[in-house]
C-alpha positions in Angstrom: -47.6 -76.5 -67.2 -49.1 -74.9 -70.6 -47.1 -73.1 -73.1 -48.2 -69.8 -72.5 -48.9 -68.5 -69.0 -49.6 -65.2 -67.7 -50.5 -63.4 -64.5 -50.8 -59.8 -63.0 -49.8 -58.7 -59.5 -50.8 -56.1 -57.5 -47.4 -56.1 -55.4 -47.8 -52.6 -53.6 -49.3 -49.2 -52.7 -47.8 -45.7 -52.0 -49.2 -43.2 -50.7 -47.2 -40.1 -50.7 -47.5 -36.3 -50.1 -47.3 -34.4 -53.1 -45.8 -30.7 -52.4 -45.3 -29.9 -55.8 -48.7 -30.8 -56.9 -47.5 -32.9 -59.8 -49.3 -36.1 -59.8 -46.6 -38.2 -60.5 -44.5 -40.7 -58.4 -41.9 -40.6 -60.5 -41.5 -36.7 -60.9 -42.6 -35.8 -57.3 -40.5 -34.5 -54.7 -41.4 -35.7 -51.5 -40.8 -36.0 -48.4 -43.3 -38.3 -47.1 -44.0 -41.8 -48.6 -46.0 -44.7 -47.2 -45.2 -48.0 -48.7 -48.0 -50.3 -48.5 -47.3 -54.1 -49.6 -50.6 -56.0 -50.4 -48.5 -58.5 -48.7 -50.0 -56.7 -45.5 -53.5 -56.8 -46.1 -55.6 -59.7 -44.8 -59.0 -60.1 -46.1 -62.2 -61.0 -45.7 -63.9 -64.4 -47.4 -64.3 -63.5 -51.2 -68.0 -62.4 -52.4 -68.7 -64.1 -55.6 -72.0 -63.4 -57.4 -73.0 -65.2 -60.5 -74.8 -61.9 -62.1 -75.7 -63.5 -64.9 -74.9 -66.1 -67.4 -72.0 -63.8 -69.2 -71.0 -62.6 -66.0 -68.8 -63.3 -62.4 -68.0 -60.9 -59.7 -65.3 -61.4 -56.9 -65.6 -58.8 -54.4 -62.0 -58.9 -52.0 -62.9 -56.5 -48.9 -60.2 -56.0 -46.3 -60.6 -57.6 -43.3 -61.7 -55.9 -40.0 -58.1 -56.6 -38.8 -56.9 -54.3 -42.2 -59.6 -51.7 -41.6 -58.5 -50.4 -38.1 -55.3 -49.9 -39.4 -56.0 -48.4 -42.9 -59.9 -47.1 -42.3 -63.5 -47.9 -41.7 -64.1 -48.8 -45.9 -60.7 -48.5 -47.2 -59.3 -51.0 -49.8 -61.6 -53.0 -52.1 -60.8 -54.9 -55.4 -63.4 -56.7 -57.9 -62.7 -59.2 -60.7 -65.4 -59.6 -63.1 -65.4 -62.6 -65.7 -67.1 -62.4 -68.7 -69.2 -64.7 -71.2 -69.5 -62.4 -73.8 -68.0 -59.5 -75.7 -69.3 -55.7 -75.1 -69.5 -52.5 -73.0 -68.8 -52.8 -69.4 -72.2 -50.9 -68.2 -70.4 -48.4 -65.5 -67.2 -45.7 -66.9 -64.8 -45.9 -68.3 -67.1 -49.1 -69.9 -64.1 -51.1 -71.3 -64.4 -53.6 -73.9 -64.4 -57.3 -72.6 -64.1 -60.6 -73.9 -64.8 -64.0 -72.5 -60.6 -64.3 -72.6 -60.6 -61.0 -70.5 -60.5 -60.1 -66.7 -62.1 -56.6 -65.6 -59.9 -55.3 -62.2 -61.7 -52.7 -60.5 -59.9 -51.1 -57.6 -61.3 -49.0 -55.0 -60.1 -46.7 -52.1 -62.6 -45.9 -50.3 -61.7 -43.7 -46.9 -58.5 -44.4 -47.0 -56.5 -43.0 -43.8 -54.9 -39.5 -45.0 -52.0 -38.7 -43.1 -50.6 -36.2 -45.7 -51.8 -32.9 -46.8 -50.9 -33.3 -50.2 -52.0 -37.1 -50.3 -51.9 -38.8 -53.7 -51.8 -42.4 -54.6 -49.8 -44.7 -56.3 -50.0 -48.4 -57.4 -47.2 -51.0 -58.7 -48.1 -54.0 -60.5 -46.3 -56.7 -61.7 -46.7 -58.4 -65.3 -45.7 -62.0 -65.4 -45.4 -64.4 -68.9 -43.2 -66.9 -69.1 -41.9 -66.0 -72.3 -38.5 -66.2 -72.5 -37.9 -63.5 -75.0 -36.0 -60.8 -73.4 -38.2 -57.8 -74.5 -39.9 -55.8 -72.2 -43.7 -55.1 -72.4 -44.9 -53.1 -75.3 -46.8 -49.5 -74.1 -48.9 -48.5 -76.9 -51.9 -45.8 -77.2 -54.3 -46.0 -79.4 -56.3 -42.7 -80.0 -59.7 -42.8 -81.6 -61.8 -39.9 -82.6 -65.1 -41.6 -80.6 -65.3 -41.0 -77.1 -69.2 -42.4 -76.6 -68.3 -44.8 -74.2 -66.0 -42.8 -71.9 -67.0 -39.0 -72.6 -63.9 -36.9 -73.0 -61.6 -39.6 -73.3 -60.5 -40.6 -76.5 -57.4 -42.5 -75.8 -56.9 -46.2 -74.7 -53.3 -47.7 -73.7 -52.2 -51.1 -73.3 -49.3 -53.4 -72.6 -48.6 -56.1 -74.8 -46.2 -58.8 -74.3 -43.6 -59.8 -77.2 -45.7 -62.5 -78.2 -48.8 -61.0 -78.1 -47.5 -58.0 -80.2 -46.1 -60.6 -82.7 -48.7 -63.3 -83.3 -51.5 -62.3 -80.6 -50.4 -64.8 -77.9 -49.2 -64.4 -74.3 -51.2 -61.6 -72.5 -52.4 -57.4 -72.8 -52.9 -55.2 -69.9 -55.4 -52.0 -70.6 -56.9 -49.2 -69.3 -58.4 -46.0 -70.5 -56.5 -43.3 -68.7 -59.2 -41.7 -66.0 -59.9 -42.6 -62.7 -63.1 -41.3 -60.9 -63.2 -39.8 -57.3 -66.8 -40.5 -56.7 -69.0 -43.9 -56.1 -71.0 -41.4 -58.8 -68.8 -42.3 -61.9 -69.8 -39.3 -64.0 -67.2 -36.9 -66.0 -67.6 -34.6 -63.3 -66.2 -36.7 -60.9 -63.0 -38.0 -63.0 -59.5 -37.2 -62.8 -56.2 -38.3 -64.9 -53.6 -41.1 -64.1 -50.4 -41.8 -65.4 -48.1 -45.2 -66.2 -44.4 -45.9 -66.3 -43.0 -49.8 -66.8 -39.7 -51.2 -66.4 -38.2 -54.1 -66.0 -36.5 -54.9 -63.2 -34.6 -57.6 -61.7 -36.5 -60.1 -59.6 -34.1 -60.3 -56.9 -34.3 -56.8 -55.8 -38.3 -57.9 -55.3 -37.7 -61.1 -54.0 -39.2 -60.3 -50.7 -42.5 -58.8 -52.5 -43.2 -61.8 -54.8 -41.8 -64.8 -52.6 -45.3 -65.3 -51.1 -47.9 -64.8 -54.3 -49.1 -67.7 -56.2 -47.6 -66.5 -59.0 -44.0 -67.9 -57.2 -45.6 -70.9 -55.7 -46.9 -71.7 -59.5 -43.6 -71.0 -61.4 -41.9 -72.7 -59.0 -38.1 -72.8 -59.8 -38.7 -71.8 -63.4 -39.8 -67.6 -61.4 -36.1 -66.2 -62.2 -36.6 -67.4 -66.2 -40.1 -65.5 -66.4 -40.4 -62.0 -68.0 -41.2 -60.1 -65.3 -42.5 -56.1 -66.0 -43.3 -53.7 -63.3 -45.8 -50.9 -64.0 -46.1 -47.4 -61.6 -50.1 -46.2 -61.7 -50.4 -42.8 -60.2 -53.2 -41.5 -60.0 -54.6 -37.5 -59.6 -54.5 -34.6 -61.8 -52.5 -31.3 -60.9 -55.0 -28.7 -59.3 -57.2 -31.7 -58.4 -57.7 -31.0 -54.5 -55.6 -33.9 -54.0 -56.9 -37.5 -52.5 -58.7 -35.4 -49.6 -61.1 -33.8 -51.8 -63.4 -36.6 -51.8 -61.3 -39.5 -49.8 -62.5 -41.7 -52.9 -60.7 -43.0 -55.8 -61.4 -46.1 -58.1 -59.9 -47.3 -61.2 -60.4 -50.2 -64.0 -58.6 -52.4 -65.9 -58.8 -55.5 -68.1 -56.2 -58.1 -68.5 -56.3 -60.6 -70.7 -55.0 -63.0 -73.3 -55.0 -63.2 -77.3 -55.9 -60.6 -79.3 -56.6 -57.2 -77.6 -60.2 -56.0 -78.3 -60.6 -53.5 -81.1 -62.9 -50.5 -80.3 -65.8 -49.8 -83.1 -67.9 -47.2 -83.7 -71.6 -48.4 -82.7 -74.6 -47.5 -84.8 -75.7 -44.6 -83.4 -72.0 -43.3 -84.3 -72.4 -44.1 -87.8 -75.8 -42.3 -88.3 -74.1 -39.4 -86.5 -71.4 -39.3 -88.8 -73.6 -39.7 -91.9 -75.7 -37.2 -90.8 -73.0 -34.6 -89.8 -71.0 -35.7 -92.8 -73.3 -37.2 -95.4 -76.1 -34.1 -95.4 -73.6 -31.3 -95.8 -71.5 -33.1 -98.6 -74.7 -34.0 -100.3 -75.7 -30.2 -99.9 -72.3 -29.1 -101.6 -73.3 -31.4 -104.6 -76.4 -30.3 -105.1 -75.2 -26.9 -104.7 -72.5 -27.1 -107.1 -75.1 -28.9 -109.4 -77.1 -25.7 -109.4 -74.6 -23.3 -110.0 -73.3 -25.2 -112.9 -76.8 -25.4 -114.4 -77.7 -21.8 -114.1 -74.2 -21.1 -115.7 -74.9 -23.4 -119.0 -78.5 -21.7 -119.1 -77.3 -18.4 -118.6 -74.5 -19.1 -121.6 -77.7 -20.8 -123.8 -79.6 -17.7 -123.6 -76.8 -15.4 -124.3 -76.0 -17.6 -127.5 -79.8 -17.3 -128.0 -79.7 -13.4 -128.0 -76.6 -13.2 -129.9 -77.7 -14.8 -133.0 -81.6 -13.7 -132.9 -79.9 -9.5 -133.4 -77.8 -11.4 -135.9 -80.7 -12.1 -138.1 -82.5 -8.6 -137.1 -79.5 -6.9 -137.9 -79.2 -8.7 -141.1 
C-alpha cells in the first residue's frame, strides 16, 4: 500500500422540506427528510470520453431501475482528469492540475415530494494519516472574480499533512451552485459546508460496501475519516422546484492546492485603472509645483526691479 492514500465519498443525499426557508440542513427545522444512500443507486455502464490529450470524462448515469424510482433524468455525476494546469471552460471554471479530480454533480428532475424542497449532500474524506486532527476548512478571498463573476471566495479542506508539508489530499469548491443546464450568473444560487468528524462505527453500515473499505481493509477504523454536509439553495431562492435543476463542482486532489493568479488581461486592467490615474496625480502635482516656483521667481523678479527704480 503507499504511504499516503486518500479518497472521497459520496455516502448520501437528503432531501428535505425547508419551512423556514433557511437553506441549511443543519439550521432547518423540518419535518420532512428523505435520506438517500448512494448505496441505493444502481447505474448504468460508465461513459468515458478521451476529449482530448489533457483531458478524461466519466459520465455515471443512473440506471433505468434508479430512474423510475427517483425520475426520468435525475442523478448524474462526472469525473474529469486532467493533463494540464488551467481554467475549467464551463462556471464556476476551477483551477486543475494533472494531480486533481474535477466532480461535477448533477440533479436533473429530481422527484419533488416537498413544497419547500432543498437538497443536501454528505461526503466523506478519507487519508490514512494517522494524525488525529480533523480537516482544515479554510477560505481564501481574492479581489478577482473573472473566472466566476460575483464570486470572489474559494474554500477548501486540507488534510493535516497537506496543511503542513503539502502532502495527503485538498477538497475545493467555490461556493455557488447553478440551477440551470445554462451555467450563467443569472442562474446561480449559494451553498453552504459543515465537517466533522465522526466515528466510523456509527457509519459502518454506509461505508461497509465502498471500495474505500474493501481497499483499507482492516487498517478502515485507523483512517482519518471527515464528514462534510453540502447544502445547497439560497433563502428566497424559489426553492429546488423553481427550475427542478441543480449542479455543483468540485476538485479533489493531492499535493499542493492550486493557487489562483490574476491573468493578463487582469493586470492591464489594474494598470490601466490604477497606473493612469496615479500617473495623472504626478503629473498634476508636477504642475502645480512648477507654477508655484515660477509664480515665486517672478515675484522675486518684481520685487527687486522697484528696488532699483525706487532707488
Amino acid at each position: 500500500m503507499p504511504d499516503d492514500t486518500s479518497a472521497v465519498v459520496f455516502t448520501r443525499l437528503w432531501f428535505y422540506n425547508d419551512i423556514n426557508d433557511v437553506a441549511d440542513i443543519n439550521l432547518a427545522y423540518t419535518n420532512s427528510t428523505t435520506i438517500i444512500p448512494f448505496s441505493n443507486f444502481t447505474w448504468e455502464s460508465v461513459t468515458a470520453t478521451n476529449v482530448s490529450d489533457a483531458e478524461v470524462r466519466a459520465q455515471f448515469v443512473l440506471s433505468t431501475d434508479s430512474s423510475a424510482v427517483y425520475g426520468n433524468k435525475t442523478l448524474r455525476l462526472e469525473l474529469i482528469a486532467f493533463g494540464d494546469t488551467d481554467h475549467y471552460e464551463q462556471l464556476p471554471k476551477l483551477i486543475h492540475t494533472p494531480t486533481s479530480l474535477q466532480i461535477e454533480l448533477v440533479l436533473d428532475g429530481f422527484v419533488n415530494n416537498y413544497t419547500n424542497g432543498r437538497f443536501a449532500l454528505e461526503l466523506a474524506l478519507v487519508n490514512n494519516e494517522t494524525n488525529s486532527n480533523n480537516y482544515f476548512l479554510e477560505k481564501l478571498l481574492s479581489i478577482d472574480d473573472e473566472y466566476t463573476p460575483g464570486v470572489f471566495t474559494t474554500v477548501q479542506l486540507r488534510s493535516p499533512s497537506n496543511r503542513l508539508n503539502n502532502l495527503g489530499s485538498y477538497f475545493l469548491w467555490k461556493p455557488v451552485c447553478y440551477t440551470s443546464s445554462d451555467r450563467i450568473t443569472e442562474y446561480s444560487t449559494d451553498m453552504k459546508a459543515n465537517i466533522g468528524n465522526i466515528s466510523l462505527s456509527l457509519r459502518s453500515s454506509e461505508m461497509s460496501n465502498s471500495i474505500v473499505n474493501a481497499y483499507y481493509g482492516p487498517n478502515m477504523s485507523y483512517v482519518l475519516l471527515s464528514f462534510v454536509n453540502v447544502s445547497f439553495g439560497l433563502e428566497k431562492d424559489g426553492f429546488y422546484k423553481a427550475t427542478n435543476y441543480l449542479s455543483w463542482t468540485a476538485t479533489f486532489g493531492i499535493g499542493s492546492p492550486p493557487a489562483e493568479s490574476f491573468s493578463v488581461l487582469v493586470i492591464v486592467v489594474i494598470i490601466v485603472g490604477f497606473g493612469i490615474p496615479g500617473l495623472l496625480i504626478v503629473i498634476g502635482g508636477v504642475f502645480i509645483l512648477v507654477r508655484r516656483f515660477r509664480s515665486k521667481n517672478d515675484e522675486l523678479r518684481l520685487n527687486i526691479q522697484s528696488s532699483k527704480v525706487i532707488s
